[in-house]
N, C-alpha and C positions, 0 to 999 in steps of 0.2 A: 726960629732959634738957629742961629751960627753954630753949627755941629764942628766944624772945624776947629772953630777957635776953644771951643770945648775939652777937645782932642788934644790940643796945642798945652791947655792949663789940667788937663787927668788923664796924665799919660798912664795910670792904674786901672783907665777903663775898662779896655779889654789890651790883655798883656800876650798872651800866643796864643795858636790855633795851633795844635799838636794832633797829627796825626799817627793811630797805631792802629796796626794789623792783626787780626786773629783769623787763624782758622782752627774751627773744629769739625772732625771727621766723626758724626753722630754714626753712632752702631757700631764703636767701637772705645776701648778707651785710651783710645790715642788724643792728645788736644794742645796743639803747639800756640803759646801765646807771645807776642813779640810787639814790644813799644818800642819803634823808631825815632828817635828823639838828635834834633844836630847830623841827622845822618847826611852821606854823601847821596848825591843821583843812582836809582837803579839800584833800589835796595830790592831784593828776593827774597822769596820767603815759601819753601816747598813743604810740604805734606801730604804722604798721599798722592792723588791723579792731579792735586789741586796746584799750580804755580802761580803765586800773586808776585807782582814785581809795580812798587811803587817807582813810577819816576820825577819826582817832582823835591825839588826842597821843602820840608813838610813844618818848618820854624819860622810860622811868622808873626812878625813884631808888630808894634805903633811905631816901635822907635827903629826901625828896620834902616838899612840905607839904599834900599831902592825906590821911586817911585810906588812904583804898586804896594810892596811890603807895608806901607807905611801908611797907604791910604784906603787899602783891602778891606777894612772891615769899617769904615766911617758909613754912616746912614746914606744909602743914595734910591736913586728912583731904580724902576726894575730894566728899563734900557742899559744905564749905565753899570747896572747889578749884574748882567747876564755878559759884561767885558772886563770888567775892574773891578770883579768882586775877587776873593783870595780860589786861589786859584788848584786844584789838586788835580793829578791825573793819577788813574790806577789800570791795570789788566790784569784780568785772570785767566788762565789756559789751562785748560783740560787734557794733561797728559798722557792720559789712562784710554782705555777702549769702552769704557762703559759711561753713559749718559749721568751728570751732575745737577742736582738742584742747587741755586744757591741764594743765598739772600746777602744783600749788600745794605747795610746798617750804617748809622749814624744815632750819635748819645752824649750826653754829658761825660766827661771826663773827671769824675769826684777827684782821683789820687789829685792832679794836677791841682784843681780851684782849693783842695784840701790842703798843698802847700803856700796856699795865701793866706788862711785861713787859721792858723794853727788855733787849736783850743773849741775849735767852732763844730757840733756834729750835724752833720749835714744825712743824714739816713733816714730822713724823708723828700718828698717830693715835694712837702711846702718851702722847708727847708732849704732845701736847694735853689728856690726861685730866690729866694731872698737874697743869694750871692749870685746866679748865674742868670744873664740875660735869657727874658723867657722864649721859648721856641717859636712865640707866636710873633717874634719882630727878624727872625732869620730866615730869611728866602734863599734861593739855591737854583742852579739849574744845571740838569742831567743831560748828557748825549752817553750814546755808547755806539760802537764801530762791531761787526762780530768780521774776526778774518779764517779761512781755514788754514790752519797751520802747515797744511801738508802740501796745498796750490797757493796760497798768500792770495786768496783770492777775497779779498774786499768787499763786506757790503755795503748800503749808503750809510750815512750817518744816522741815527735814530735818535729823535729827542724824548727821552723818559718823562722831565717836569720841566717844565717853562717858568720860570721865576713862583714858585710855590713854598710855601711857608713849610716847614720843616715840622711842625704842630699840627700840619694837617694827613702827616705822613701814620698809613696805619702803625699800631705799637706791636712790636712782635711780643714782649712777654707783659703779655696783660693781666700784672697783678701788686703786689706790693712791693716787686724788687726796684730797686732805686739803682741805678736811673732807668728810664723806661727809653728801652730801646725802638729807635723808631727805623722801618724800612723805606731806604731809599729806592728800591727793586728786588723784586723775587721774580726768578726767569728759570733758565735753562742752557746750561750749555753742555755740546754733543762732545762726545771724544775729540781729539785736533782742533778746537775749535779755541782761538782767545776773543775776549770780550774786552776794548778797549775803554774803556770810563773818562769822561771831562766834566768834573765837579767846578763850579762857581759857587760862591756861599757868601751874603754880604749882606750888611741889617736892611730894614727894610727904613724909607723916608718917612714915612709914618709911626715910627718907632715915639715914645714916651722922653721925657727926662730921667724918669726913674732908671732907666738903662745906667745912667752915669753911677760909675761908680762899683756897676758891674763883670761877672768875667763871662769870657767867653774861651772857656777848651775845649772842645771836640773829639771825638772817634770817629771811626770808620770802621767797620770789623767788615769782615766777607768769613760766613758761615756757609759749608759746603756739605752735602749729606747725597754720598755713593751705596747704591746696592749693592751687593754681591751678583745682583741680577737685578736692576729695576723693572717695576713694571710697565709691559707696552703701551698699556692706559693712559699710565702716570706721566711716561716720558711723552706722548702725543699732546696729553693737554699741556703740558710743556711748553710743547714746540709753539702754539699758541700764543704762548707769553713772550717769548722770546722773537717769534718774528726773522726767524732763519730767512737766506737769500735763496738757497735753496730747501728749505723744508717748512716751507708756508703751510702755517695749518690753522683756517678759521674756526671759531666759535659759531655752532648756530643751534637755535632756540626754537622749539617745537611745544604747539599744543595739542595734546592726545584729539581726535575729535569725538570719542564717545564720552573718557571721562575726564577732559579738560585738564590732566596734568603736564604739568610743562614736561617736555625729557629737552634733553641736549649731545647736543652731538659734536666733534673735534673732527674734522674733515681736512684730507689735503689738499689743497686747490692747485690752481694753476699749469701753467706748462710744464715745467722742468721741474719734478723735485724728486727728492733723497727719499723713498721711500718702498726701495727692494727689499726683500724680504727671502729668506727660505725656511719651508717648507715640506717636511718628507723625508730630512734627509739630517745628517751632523749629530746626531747621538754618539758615535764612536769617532774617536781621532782620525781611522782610516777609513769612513767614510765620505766620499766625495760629494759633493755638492753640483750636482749643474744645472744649464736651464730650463731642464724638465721640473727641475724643484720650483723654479722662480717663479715666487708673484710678488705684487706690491699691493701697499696696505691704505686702502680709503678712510681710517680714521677708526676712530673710538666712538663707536654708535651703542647710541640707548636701544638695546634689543629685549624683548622675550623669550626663553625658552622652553615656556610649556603655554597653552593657547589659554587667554584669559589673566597670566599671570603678571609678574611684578617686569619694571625694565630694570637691565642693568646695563651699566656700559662695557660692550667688549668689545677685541678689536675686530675688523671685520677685511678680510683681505681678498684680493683677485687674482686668478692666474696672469702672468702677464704675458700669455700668448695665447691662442687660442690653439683647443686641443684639435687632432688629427679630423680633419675633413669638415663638414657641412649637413645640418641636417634642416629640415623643413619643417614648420612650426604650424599645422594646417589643422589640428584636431578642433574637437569641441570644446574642452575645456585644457589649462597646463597641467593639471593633475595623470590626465589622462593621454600624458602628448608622447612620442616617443624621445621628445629631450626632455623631459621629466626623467622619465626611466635610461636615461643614457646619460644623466647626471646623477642620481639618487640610484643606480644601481652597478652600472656598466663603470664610471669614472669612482666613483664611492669606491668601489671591490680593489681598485689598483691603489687604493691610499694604504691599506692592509692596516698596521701597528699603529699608525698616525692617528687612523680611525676615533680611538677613544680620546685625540686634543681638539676633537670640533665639538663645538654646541650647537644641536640641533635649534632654531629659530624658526619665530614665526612670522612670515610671509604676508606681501599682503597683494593680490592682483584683483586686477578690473581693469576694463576697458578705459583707454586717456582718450580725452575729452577737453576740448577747451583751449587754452593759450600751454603750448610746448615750454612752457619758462619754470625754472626750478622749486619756485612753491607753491605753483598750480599742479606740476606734476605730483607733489609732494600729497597735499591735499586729497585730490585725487584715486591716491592709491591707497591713502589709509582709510577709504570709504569703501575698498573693497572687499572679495573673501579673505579671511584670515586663513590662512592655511600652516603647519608645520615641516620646515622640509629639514634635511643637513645639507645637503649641494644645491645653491641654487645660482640666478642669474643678477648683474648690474639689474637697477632697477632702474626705470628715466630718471628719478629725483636723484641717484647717485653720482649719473652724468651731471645732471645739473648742477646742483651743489660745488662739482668740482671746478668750476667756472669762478665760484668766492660769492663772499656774501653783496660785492656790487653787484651782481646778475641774476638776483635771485627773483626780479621780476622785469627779465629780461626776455625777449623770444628768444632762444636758442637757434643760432645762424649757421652757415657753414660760413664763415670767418671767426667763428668760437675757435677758442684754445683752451686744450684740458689736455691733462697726462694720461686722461682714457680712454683719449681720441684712438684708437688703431687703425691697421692700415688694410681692413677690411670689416666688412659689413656684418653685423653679429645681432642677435636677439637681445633683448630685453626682456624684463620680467615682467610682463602684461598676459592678458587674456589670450588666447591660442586664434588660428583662421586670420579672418581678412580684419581682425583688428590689433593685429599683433604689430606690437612696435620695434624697430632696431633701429641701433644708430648705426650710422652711414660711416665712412673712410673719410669723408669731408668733414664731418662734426654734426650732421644734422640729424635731425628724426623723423622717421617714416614707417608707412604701414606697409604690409606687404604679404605673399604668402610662399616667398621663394624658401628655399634652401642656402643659408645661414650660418657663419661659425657662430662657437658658442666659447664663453669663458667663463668655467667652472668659477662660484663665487661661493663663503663661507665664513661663520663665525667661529673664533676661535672660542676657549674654555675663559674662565675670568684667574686673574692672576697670570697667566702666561709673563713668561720673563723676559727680557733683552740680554742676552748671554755675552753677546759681543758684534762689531759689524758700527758703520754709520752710513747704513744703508743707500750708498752707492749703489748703481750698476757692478761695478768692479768690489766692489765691499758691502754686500748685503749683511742687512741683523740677519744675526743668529739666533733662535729663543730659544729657551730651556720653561719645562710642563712641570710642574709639581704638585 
């Protein structure tokens, strides 16, 4: 079939592709709703921490008089679809200090196909196919850019969908409302951060005849939902989604091995990332903060804390220096070791008030054994005693993991990079004596029975907040305990 010359004789086929913006700020009842229609370039649209600025001309035709305009939505294959398909760009920026979910939509546009339609009601789903081309012949393709606003500092390009049908996109309200809104991406973006968008959208060559004759209007909304304080949980597994340049944080999947329930865990990987924290200190205005406070936070781990009991996921952070001096890890057991008690009693006593925002956690040591690589350590250590502490140590699979889920059956080298590499030699949480393990200042792992720094490590309570910060070195999260 000559789709062109189709095109040529029903120019009613498909008449615009109209794009409009919403944002709504959920938890409050504020909801600013705005259809851009004929606008100029660089329309804005602020609410809230949330700034959307479409740049793109958002009115196109069949009968358009540019090249592209005019041929943007004709049936073509998915090479050609992911160049000269109709074309939208959008960004969103996070103006505010506190972390944003947001979901980026795409939907039938009723008012519009409703003005071709007079007399016709269209307030069902069957209904509407009968007038609008169905979602299963629109493909589309996603990139998005994240920059920080504050350095312009560019990540790569990320591609969201690769020529993907718009039908196959999950529905956010799944239920009788017309039209069923479908998600183009749900992510994450941090304070300073904008999120650049390059939408393609063009029918698919496989498309039917029945199309003729049909419309095609469209939406875009970007829905954005701020805490007053999100949670540190919430915004890690986040960051996960989003794929930060600096706040890389994997997904990884564990099975119990007594009773084979999966947990999961949100981990930060890598060399360099945003992930200071403080600690002890910022209840009051004029309380200062400094590096004695500071640690940084390994992620959102499925923990226990009562022995036997349920997991839940809480955050779990490090100091990120090691405390005053060196001790020697030689005893029979770590229960019994004198950094047991110079973590769990002697560093415990200096937290004072803080005291009641840790959750005690259950521990797990034993001698490693085997290949040094992050899910043999892992494995490993959950076959050992279970113990309950409140201060305790990195574990090897902590080191590991932070390597990313390429490495996770990798030997761990001194050519590794992790963010919790330090520049001295420190204990791990293993068994005490000559099979005690530490990592090295290189990155590697060894046994030993010297004398060792130590870095206090802990679970925080559930619910903990993000008050403020995007945890920089220089701009660490702030959290608030409730």
């Amino acid at each position: 079939m000559n789709y062109k010359k189709v095109f040529k004789r029903e120019t009613r086929v498909i008449a615009y592709v109209v794009l409009a913006l919403t944002l709504v700020a959920i938890g409050s009842s504020y909801a600013l709703f705005m259809q851009v229609k004929n606008n100029t370039n660089n329309q804005i649209v602020k609410a809230g921490s949330l700034e959307i600025e479409y740049s793109s001309n958002n009115d196109v035709s069949t009968s358009g008089t540019s090249v592209e305009e005019d041929t943007c939505l004709n049936p073509m294959n998915d090479s050609d679809g992911k160049t000269k398909g109709c074309h939208f760009t959008l960004s969103i920026t996070n103006t505010g200090t506190l972390p944003m979910e947001y979901d980026l939509l795409i939907y039938d546009n009723i008012e519009e196909i409703q003005k071709q339609l007079p007399g016709v009601s269209l307030n069902s789903e069957a209904e509407l196919k009968k007038h609008a081309v169905d979602h299963q012949y629109l493909k589309h393709r996603l990139t998005k850019q994240v920059t920080n606003s504050t350095t312009n500092e560019q990540g790569t390009s990320t591609t969201v969908a690769e020529a993907k049908k718009i039908s196959d996109l999950t529905i956010k309200n799944d239920d009788e409302t017309v039209p069923k809104k479908r998600i183009l991406e749900s992510s994450y973006i941090q304070p300073k951060e904008t999120i650049a968008f390059d939408l393609r959208i063009w029918i698919d060559s496989s498309a039917p005849e029945e199309i003729i004759g049909k419309y095609v209007y469209l939406k875009l909304d970007v829905s954005g939902v701020v805490y007053e304080g999100q949670t540190a949980t919430s915004m890690i597994e986040k960051l996960a989604a989003s794929k930060g340049t600096t706040n890389q944080v994997e997904k990884f999947t564990h099975t119990d091995n007594e009773e084979e329930n999966e947990q999961i865990d949100y981990r930060y990987v890598g060399k360099d990332v945003d992930n200071y924290v403080y600690f002890g200190c910022g209840d009051t205005e004029d309380e200062t903060c400094g590096e004695s406070h500071l640690y940084r936070i390994i992620g959102s781990i499925s923990s226990q804390n009562i022995l036997n009991g349920p997991y839940t996921s809480r955050v779990k952070i490090v100091k990120d220096t090691p405390i005053d001096g060196t001790i020697a890890f030689n005893e029979e057991s770590y229960e019994n070791s004198a950094l047991y008690k110079k973590l769990n009693e002697e560093y415990w006593d200096t937290l004072k008030d803080y005291q009641k925002y840790i959750s005690p956690a259950v521990s797990y040591v034993n001698t490693i054994t085997g290949e040094y690589n992050p899910n043999s350590l892992y494995s490993v250590e959950k076959s050992g005693t279970a113990i309950l502490e409140k201060i305790g140590l990195l574990t090897p699979s902590d080191y590991g993991y932070s390597l990313g889920n390429a490495n996770v059956d990798t030997t761990i080298a001194a050519t590794t990079t992790s963010w919790l590499k330090g520049d001295k030699d420190e204990w791990l949480l293993t068994m005490a004596g000559s099979d005690a393990l530490s990592l090295k200042a290189d990155g590697t792992l060894a046994k030993g029975t010297e004398s060792l720094s130590i870095r206090p490590c802990f679970f925080l309570n559930e619910n903990v907040l993000v008050k403020s910060g995007t945890g920089t070195k220089q701009d660490p999260y702030k959290l608030e305990f409730r």
